[in-house]
C-alpha positions as CSV (number, residue, x, y, z in Angstrom):
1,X,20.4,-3.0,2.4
2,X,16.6,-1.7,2.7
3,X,14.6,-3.8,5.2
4,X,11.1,-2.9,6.6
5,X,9.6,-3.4,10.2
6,X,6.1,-4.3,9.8
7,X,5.8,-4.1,13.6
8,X,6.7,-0.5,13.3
9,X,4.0,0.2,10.6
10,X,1.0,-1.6,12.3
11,X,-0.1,1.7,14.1
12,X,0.9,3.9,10.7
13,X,-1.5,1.1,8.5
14,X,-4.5,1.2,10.6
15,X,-5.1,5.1,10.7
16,X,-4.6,4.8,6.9
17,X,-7.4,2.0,7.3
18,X,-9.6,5.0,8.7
19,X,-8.8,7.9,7.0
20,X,-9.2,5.4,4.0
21,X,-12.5,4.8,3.8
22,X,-14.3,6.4,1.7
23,X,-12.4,5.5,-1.5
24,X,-12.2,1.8,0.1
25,X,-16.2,1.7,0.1
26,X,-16.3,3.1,-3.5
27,X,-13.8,0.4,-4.8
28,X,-15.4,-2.4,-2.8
29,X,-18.5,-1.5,-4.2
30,X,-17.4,-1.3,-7.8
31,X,-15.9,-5.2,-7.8
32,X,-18.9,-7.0,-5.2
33,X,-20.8,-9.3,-7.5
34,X,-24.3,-9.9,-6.0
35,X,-23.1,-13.6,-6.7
36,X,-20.3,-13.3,-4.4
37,X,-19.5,-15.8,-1.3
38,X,-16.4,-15.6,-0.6
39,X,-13.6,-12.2,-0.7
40,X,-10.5,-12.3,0.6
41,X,-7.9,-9.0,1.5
42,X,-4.3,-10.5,1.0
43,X,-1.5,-8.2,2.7
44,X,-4.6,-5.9,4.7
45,X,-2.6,-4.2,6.4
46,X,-4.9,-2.0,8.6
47,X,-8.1,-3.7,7.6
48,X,-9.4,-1.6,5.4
49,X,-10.6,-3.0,2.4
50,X,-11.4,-5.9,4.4
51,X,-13.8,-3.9,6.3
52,X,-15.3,-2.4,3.3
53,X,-15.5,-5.6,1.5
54,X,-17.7,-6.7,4.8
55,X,-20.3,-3.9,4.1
56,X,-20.2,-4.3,0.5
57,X,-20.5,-8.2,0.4
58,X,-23.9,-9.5,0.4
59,X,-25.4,-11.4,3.6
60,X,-24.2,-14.5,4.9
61,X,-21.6,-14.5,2.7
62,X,-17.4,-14.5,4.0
63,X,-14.3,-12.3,4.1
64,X,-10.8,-12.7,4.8
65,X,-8.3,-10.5,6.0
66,X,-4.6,-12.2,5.4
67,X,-1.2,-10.4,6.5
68,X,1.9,-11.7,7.5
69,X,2.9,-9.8,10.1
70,X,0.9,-10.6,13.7
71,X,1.2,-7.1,14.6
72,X,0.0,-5.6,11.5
73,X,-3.4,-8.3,11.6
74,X,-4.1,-7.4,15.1
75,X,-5.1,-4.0,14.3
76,X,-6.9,-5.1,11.3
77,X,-8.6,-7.9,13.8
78,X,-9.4,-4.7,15.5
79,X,-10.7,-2.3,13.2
80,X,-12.5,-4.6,11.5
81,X,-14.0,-5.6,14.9
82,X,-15.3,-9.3,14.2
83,X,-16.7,-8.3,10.5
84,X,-14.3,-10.5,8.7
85,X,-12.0,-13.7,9.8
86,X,-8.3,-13.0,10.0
87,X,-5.7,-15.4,9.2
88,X,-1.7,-14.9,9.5
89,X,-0.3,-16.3,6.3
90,X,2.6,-15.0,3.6
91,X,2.3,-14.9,-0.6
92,X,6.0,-15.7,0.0
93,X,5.2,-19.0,1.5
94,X,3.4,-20.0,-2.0
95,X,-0.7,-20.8,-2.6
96,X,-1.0,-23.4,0.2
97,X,-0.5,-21.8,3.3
98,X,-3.2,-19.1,2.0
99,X,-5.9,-21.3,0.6
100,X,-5.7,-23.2,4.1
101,X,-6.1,-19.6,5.8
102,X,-9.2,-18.8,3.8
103,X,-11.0,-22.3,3.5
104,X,-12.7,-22.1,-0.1
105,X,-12.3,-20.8,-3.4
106,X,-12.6,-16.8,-3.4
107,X,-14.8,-15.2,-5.7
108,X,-12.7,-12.0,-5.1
109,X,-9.1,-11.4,-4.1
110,X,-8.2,-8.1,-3.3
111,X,-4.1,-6.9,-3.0
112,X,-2.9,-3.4,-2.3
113,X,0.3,-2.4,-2.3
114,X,1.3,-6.2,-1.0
115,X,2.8,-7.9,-4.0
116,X,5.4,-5.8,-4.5
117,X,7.0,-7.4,-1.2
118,X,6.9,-10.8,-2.3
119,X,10.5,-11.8,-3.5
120,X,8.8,-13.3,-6.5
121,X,6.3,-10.8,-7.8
122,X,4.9,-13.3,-10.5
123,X,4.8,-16.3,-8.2
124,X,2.9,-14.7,-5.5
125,X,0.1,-13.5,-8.4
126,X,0.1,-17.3,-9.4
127,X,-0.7,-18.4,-6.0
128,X,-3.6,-15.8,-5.9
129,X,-4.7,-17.1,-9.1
130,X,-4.7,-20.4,-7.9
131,X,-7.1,-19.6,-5.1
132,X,-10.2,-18.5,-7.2
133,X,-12.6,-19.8,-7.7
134,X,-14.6,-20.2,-11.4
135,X,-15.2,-17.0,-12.4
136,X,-13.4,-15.3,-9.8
137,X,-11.3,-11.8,-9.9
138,X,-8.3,-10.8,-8.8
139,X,-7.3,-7.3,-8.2
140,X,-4.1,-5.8,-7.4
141,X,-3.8,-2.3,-6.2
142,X,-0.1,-1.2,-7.7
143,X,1.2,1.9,-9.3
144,X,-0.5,4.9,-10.6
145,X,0.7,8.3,-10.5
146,X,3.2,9.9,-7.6
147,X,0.9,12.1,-5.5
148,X,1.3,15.7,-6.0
149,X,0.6,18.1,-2.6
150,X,3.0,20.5,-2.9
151,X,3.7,24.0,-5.8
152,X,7.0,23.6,-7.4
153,X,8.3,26.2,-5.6
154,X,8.2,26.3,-2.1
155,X,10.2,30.0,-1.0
156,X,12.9,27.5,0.1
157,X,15.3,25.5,-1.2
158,X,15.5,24.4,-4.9
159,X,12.0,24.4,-6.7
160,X,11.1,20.8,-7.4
161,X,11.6,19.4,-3.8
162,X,8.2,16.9,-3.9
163,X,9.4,15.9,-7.2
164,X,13.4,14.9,-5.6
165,X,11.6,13.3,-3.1
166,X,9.4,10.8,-5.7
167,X,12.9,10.2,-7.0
168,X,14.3,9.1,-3.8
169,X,11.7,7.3,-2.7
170,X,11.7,5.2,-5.8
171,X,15.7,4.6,-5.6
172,X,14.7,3.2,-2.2
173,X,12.1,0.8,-3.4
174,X,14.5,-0.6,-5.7
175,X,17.1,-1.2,-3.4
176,X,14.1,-2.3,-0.9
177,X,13.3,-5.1,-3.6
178,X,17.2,-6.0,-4.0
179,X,17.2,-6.8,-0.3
180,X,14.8,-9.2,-0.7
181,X,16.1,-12.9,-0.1
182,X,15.7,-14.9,-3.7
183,X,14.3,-11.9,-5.5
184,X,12.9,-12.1,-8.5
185,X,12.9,-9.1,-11.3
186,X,9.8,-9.1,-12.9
187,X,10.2,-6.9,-15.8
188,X,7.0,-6.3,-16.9
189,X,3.9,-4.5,-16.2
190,X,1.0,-5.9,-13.7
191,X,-1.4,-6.9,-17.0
192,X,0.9,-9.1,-18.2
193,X,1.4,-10.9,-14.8
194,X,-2.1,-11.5,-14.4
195,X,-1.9,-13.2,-17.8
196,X,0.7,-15.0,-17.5
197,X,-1.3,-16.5,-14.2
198,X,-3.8,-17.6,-17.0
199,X,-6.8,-15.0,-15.7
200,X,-8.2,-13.6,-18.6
201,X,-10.2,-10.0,-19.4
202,X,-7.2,-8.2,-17.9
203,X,-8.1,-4.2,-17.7
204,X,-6.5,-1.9,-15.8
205,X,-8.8,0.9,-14.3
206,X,-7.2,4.4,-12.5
207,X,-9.0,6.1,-10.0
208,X,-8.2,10.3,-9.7
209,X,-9.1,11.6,-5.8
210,X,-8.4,15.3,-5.3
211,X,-8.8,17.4,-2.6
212,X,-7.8,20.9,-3.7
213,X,-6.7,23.9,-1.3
214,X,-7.1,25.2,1.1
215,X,-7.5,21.7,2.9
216,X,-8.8,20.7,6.2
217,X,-6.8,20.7,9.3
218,X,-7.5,17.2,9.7
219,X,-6.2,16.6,5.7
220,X,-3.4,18.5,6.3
221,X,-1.9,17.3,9.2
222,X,-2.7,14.0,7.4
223,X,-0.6,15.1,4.1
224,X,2.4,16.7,6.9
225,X,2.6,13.5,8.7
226,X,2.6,11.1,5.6
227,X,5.3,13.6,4.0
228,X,6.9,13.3,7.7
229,X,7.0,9.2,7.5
230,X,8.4,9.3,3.9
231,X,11.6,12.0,4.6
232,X,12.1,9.9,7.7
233,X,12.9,6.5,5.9
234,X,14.7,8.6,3.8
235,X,16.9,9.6,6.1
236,X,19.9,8.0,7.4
237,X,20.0,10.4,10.4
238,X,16.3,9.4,11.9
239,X,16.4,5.6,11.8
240,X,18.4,3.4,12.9
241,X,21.3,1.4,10.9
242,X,21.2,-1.6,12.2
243,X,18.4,-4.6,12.7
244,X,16.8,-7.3,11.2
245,X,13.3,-8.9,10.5
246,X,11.0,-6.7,7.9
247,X,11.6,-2.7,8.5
248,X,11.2,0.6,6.9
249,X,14.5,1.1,7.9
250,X,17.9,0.7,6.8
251,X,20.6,-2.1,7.6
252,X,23.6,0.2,6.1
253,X,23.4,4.0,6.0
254,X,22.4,5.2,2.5
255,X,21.9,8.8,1.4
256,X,18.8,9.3,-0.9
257,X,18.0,12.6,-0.1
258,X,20.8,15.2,-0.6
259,X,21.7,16.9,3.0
260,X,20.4,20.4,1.5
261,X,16.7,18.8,1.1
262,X,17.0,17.0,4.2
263,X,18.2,20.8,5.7
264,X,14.9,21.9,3.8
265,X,12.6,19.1,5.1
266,X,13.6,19.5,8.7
267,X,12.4,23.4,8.5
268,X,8.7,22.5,6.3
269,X,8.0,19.4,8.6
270,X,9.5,21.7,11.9
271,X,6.0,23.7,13.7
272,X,8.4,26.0,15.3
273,X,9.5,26.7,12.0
274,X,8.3,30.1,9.8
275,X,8.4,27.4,6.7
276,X,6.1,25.1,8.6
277,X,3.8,23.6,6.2
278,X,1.0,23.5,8.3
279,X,1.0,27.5,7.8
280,X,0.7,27.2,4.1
281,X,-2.6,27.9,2.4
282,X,-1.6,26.1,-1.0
283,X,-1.6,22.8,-0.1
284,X,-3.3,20.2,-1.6
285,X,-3.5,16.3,-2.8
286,X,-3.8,15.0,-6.3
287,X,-3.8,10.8,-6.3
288,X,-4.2,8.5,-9.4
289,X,-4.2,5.1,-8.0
290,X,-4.2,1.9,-10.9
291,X,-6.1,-1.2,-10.0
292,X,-5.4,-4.2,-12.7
293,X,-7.9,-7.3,-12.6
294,X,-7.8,-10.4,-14.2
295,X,-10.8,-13.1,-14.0
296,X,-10.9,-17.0,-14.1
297,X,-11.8,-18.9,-16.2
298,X,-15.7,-20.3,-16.0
């Protein structure tokens, strides 16, 4: 059993809120309509888009940061710093609870990376539907392409260790969504749920970031601690095996990660360590991040 403890990843959500920012702006500015009043961030986590949404959104107008974890919207309430309302509501408690927490119909929904937690992936895109208003988008942030930092062959271990650790990390998401009381499968691809949630002009559009080697010492100690928090959630030695509530952790011990990577991880992710990865030269980040949107009808 895979659980997650959102208290745990307030602190991890709001520096990716900061270091963020850029490519928040640029999507916030491509989906603002001049018409806009009212755009809402559902699951914000750090408050990110949220705050971007702010700057892009024209004057007078209102946005709404939504998360159901109090922990998690506190630093959002904070990095946001009074730009946008936040409200403490769940997609798995269905449309109500949400459309009381932002107040009017949105012209703009915006969801990253938040559906995917719902037990029922295509209820919870029915209740955002349901909160638009005529006209109105809604945009989910899921999928793309695995992020590739790393050659295929480090020196150490068996060549293809980033690509082992996609794999894992997939394996876990799946058992992640198992865990999840009354799942749901939804065996199809984001376009057709925002159909089936009767928005229409559904298009899919992928945005590529790169930042190529040798990369900054603030980028790479970035890329080493995100690699950090992924081989540690991964690993049934560094968290613990027992808990409740919503954790990247696990309930039962689970190996996803065979103990010879693990061995390898410990030495890249080690400073101490001759394979440190902060020493390396080669590193880099390649992203390709999907954002599906679906409209109301007029």
């Amino acid at each position: 059993m895979v659980e997650i403890e959102w208290r745990e990843e307030a602190g991890r959500l709001r520096a990716s809120a900061a270091s963020e920012a850029e490519w928040n702006a640029t999507v916030a500015a491509s989906l603002v309509r001049d018409s806009d009043k009212v755009a809402v961030d559902v699951g914000c986590g750090g408050g990110g888009m949220a705050k971007a949404l702010a700057e892009a959104m024209p004057a007078g107008t209102t946005v709404v940061a939504i998360d159901a974890d109090p922990d998690v919207l506190e630093q959002a309430r904070e990095h946001t710093a009074g730009a946008v309302r936040c409200e403490l509501a769940s997609m798995d408690d269905g449309a109500e609870p949400l459309r009381k927490a932002i107040d009017a119909p949105a012209d703009l929904i915006w969801a990253s990376a938040s559906v995917h937690h719902a037990a029922d992936q295509q209820s919870a895109v029915d209740a955002l539907a349901s909160l638009l208003a005529p006209g109105g988008r809604l945009a989910l942030a899921e999928g793309g392409l695995p992020t590739r930092s790393l050659p295929w062959d480090l020196g150490v271990g068996e060549p293809g260790l980033e690509l082992r650790l996609d794999l894992a990390q997939d394996r876990w998401f799946a058992a992640m969504r198992d865990s999840l009381p009354g799942t749901v499968p939804m065996p199809y691809g984001w376009t057709d749920a925002l159909t089936r949630a009767g928005l229409t002009d559904v298009t899919t559009r992928s945005i590529l970031s790169e930042s190529s080697a040798p990369l900054s010492a603030e980028q790479r100690d970035r890329l080493i601690a995100g690699f950090q928090h992924r081989v540690d959630r991964l690993n049934p030695d560094a968290v613990p095996t027992h808990g409740h509530g919503h954790g990247h952790g696990h309930v039962e011990v689970q190996e996803w990660l065979s103990r010879e990577d693990l061995a390898v991880w410990a030495r890249l992710l080690d400073p101490e360590s001759e394979q440190y990865l902060g020493r390396r030269t080669d590193l880099a980040v390649l992203s390709v991040r999907s954002i599906h949107v679906g409209q109301a009808l007029r």
